[in-house]
C-alpha positions in Angstrom: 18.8 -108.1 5.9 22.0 -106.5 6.2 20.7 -104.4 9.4 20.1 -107.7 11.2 23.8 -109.0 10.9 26.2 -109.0 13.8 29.3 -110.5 13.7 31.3 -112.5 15.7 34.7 -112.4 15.5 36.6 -115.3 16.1 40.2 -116.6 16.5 41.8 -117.7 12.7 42.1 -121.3 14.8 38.4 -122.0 15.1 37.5 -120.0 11.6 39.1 -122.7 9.9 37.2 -125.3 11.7 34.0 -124.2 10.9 33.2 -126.1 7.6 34.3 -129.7 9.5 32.2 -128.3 12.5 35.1 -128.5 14.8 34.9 -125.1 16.6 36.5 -126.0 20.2 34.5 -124.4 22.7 32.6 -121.7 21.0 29.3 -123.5 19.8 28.0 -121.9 16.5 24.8 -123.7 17.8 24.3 -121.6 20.5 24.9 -118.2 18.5 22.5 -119.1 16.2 19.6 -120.0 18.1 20.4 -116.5 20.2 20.3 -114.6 17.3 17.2 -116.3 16.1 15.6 -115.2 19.4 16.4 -111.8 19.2 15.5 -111.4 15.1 18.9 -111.4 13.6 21.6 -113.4 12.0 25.1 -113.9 12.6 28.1 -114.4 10.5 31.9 -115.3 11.9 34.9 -113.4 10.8 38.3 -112.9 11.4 39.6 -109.2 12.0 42.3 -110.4 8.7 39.0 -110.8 6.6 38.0 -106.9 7.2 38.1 -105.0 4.6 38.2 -101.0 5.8 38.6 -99.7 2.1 35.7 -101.0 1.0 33.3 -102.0 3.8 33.6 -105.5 3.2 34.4 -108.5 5.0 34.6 -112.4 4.4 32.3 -114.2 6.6 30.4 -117.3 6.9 26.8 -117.8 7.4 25.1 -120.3 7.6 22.4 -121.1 4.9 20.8 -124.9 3.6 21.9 -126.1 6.9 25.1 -125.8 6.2 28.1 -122.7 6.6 29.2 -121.0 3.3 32.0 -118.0 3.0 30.0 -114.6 1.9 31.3 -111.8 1.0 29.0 -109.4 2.8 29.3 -105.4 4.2 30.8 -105.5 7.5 27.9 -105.8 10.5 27.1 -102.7 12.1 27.4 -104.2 15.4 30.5 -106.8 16.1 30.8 -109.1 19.6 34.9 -109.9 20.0 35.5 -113.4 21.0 39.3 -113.1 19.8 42.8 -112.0 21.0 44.5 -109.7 19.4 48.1 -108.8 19.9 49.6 -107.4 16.4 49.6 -103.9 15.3 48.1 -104.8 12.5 45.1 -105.9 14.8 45.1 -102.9 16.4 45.0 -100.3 13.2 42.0 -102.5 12.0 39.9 -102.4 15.2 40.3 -98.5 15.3 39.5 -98.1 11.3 36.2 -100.2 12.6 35.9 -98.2 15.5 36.6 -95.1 13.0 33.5 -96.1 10.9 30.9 -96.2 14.0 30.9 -99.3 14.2 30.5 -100.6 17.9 32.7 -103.5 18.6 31.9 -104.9 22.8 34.4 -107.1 24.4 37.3 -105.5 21.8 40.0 -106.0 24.7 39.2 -108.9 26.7 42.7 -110.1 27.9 43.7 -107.8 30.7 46.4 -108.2 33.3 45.9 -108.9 36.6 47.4 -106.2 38.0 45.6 -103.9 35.9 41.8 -104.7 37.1 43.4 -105.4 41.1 44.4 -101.9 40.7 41.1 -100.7 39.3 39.2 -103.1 42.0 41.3 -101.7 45.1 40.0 -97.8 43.5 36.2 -98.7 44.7 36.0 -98.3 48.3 33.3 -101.5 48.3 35.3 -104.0 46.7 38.7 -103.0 47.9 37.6 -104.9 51.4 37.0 -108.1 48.8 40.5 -108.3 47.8 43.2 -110.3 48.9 46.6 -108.5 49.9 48.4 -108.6 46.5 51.7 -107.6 45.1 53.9 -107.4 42.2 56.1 -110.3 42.6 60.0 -109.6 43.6 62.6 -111.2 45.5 61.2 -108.6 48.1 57.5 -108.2 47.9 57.8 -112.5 48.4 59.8 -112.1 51.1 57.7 -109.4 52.7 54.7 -111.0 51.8 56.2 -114.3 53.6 56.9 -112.7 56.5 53.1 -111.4 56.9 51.3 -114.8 55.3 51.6 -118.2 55.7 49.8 -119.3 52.5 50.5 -117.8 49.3 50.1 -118.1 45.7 52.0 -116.5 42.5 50.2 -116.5 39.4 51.4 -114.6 36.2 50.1 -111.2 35.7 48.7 -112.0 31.6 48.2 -116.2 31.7 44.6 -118.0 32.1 43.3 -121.4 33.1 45.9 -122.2 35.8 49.3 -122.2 34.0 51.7 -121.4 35.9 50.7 -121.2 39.1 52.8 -121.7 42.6 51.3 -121.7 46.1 53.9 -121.3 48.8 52.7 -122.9 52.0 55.1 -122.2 55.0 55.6 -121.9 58.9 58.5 -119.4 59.9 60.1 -119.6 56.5 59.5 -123.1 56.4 57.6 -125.4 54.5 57.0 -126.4 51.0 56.1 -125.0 47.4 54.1 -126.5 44.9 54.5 -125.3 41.4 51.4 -126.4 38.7 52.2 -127.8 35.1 50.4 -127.3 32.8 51.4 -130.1 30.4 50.4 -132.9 32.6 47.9 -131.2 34.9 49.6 -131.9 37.9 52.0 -130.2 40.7 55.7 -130.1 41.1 56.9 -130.1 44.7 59.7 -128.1 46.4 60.9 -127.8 49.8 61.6 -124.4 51.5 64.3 -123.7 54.4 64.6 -120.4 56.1 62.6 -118.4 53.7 64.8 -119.4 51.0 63.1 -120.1 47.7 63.9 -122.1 45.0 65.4 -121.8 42.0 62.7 -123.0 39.9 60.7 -120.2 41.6 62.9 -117.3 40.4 63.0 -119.2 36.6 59.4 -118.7 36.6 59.2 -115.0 37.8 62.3 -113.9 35.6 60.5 -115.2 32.5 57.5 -113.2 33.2 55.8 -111.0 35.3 54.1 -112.3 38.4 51.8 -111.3 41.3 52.4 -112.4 44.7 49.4 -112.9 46.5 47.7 -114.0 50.1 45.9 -117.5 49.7 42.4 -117.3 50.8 41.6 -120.0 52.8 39.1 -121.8 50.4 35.9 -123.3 51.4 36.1 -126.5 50.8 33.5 -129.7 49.1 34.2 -133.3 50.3 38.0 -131.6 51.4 38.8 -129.8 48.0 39.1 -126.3 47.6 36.4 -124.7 45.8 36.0 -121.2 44.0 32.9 -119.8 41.6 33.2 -118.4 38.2 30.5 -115.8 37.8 29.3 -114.8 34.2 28.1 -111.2 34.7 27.1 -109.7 31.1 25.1 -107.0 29.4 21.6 -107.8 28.1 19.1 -106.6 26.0 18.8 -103.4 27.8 22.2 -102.7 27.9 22.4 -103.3 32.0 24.7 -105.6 34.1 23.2 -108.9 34.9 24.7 -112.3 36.3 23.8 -114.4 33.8 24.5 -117.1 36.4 27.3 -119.0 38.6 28.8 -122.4 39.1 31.4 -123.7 41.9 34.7 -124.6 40.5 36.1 -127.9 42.5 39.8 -128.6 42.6 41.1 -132.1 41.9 42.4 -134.4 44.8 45.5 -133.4 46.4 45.4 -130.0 44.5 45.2 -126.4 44.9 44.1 -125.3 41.0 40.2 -125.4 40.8 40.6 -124.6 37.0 38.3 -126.6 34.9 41.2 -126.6 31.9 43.5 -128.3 34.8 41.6 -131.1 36.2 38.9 -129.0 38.2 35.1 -130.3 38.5 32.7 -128.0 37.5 29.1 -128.2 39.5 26.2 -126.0 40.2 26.9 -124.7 43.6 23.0 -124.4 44.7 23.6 -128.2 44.6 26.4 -128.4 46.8 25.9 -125.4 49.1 24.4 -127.6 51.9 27.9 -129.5 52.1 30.0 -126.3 51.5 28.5 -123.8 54.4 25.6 -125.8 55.9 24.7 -122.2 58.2 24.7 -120.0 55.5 21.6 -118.7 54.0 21.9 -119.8 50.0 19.4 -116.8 49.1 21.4 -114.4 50.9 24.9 -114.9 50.1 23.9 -115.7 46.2 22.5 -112.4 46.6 26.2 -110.6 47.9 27.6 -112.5 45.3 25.8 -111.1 42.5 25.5 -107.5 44.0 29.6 -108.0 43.8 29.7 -109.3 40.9 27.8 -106.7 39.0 29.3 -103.4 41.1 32.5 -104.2 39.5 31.6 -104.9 36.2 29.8 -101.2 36.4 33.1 -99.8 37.9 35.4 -101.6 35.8 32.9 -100.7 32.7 33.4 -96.7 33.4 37.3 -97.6 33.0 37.6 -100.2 30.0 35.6 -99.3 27.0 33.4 -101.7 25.4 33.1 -104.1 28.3 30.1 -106.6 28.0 31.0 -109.9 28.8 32.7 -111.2 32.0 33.7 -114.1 34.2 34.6 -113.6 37.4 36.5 -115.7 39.7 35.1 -115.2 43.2 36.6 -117.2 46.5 34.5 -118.2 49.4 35.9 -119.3 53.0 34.7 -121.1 55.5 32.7 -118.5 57.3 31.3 -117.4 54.2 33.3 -114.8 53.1 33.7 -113.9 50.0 36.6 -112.2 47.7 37.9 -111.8 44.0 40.5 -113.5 42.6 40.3 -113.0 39.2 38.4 -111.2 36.4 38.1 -113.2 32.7 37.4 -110.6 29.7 36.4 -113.8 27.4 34.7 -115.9 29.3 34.4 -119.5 27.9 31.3 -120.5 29.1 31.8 -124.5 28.6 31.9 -124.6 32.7 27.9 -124.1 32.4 27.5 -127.4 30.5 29.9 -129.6 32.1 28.3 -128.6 35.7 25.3 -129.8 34.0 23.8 -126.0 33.6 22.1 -126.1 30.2 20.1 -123.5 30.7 22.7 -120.7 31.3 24.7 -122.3 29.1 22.3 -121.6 26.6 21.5 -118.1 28.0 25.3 -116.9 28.5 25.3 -117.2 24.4 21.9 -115.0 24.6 22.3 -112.6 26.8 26.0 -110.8 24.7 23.7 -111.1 21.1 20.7 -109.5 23.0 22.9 -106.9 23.9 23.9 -106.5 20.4 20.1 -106.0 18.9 20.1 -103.5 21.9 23.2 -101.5 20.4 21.7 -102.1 16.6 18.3 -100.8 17.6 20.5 -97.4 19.4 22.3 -96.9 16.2 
């Protein structure tokens, strides 16, 4: 039935891998047996394919065990799993928008100076923030003068690129700058608070934030972080779908999973990590966190619904954000052997959309 359609929309790059079933890391799988759960069907479109003039759209569906292109009316309720940049984009999501049609997730590539703003506006979270600056030859230098670990990451990049940590004593000491190419770390010296000029290359080709390094916990002596998936469900609420620790390769600061980083359920490794910490207790800080800033960024962003956030802990079990993900990729479930909020971080954003189909 028409009714029961929601659609997915997907980047034109894994569209046109979904006849050879090479779809990267969005599993088709895992939509389907969602929507099966909740009593509907999906299809998978590109915004290119949307027809305004007519209410159409190209989509495929899959049917005889196998994913055919339909031509079908465009589903009343539409989960974003794309980017979208061009004007063109942008006319086509508001025609969409135009026709009542609810699209969650339509943004989901924000910078980071944009939700640290919003963050630092909630008195709660603001004391679960590291210090944090736009990055200039003088916020570094004032931020040197007050920290001797820092980190510069760009304000609109994602799974590690690009990322320096300065690491100094009096204005000495060492920088290490990550590639993203071969996954590892370029190393430069530092005298007298002088940086380098592969520093200022990076800053001047785009815009950076300069930012205190929180002194990571740490499993068998690497740096660890979580990535929270905090999403809305099938009553429309905030929920933390669930969590997984984030450990960095040897000799590295980057915990991403894209560069290098393990990926493991952190219940697991929580005895190793802080051994006088209550689990039940700090899980529970973590997802009261986690969801008071979805619900505060959510009254700020429209059509929020999906989320990963990066969350630090230190040594004494502190605990602070360091980044917010508007499309999370999920894949960190499965490879920290998580299958079953793998499974249930596809479930929860399609039970959100029967939620919004039975409203409308």
């Amino acid at each position: 039935m028409v009714m029961n359609r929601v659609g997915i929309l997907l980047d034109s790059s894994i569209l046109r891998g979904i006849p050879a079933g090479r779809t990267k890391q969005e599993s088709l799988a895992c939509y389907e047996l969602a929507a099966a759960s909740c009593g509907l069907t999906v299809c998978f479109l590109r915004l290119e394919d949307v027809d305004l003039l007519t209410g159409k759209c190209k989509a495929y569906i899959r049917k005889n065990q196998r994913y055919q292109m339909h031509h079908i009316e465009i589903p009343k309720v539409i989960h974003n799993r794309a980017m979208h940049f061009s004007k063109i984009s942008h006319y086509l999501i508001a025609g969409l928008i135009q026709r009542g049609i609810p699209i969650f997730n339509v943004r989901n590539r924000y910078g980071k100076d944009e939700i640290y703003r919003l963050l630092m506006n909630n008195t709660e979270l603001s004391d679960h923030l590291p210090e944090t600056e736009l990055a200039s030859t003088e916020t570094i230098q004032r931020m040197l003068e007050r920290h001797r670990d820092l980190i510069l990451k760009p304000v609109s990049s994602s799974i590690g690129k690009g990322i320096m940590r300065i690491i100094h004593e009096h204005g000495n000491g060492e920088i290490f700058i990550t590639s993203a190419r071969d996954k590892k770390q370029n190393h430069y010296p530092m005298r007298k608070g002088e940086l380098p000029a592969a520093v200022y290359a990076h800053i001047r080709e785009k815009n950076y934030l300069v930012q205190e390094r929180i002194p990571l916990a740490a499993y068998e002596g690497r740096p660890i972080d979580l990535r929270v998936s905090v999403q809305r469900g099938s009553a429309g609420c905030w929920n933390v779908t669930g969590m997984y620790a984030k450990v960095a390769p040897p000799d590295h600061f980057v915990t991403n999973v894209a560069q290098g980083g393990m990926a493991l359920p952190y219940d697991v490794i929580h005895p190793f990590v802080l051994p006088s910490h209550s689990l039940p207790a700090l899980v529970q800080q973590i997802h009261h966190l986690a969801v008071t800033a979805a619900r505060h960024l959510s009254h700020t962003l429209p059509g929020l619904a999906d989320l990963g956030f990066d969350m630090a802990l230190t040594s004494e079990g502190e605990i602070y954000f360091i980044e917010c993900n508007g499309r999370d990729q999920r894949y960190g479930f499965r490879k920290a052997g998580m299958d079953k909020e793998w499974l249930e971080s596809y479930r929860t954003p399609i039970a959100y959309a029967r939620f919004l189909l039975d409203q409308g």
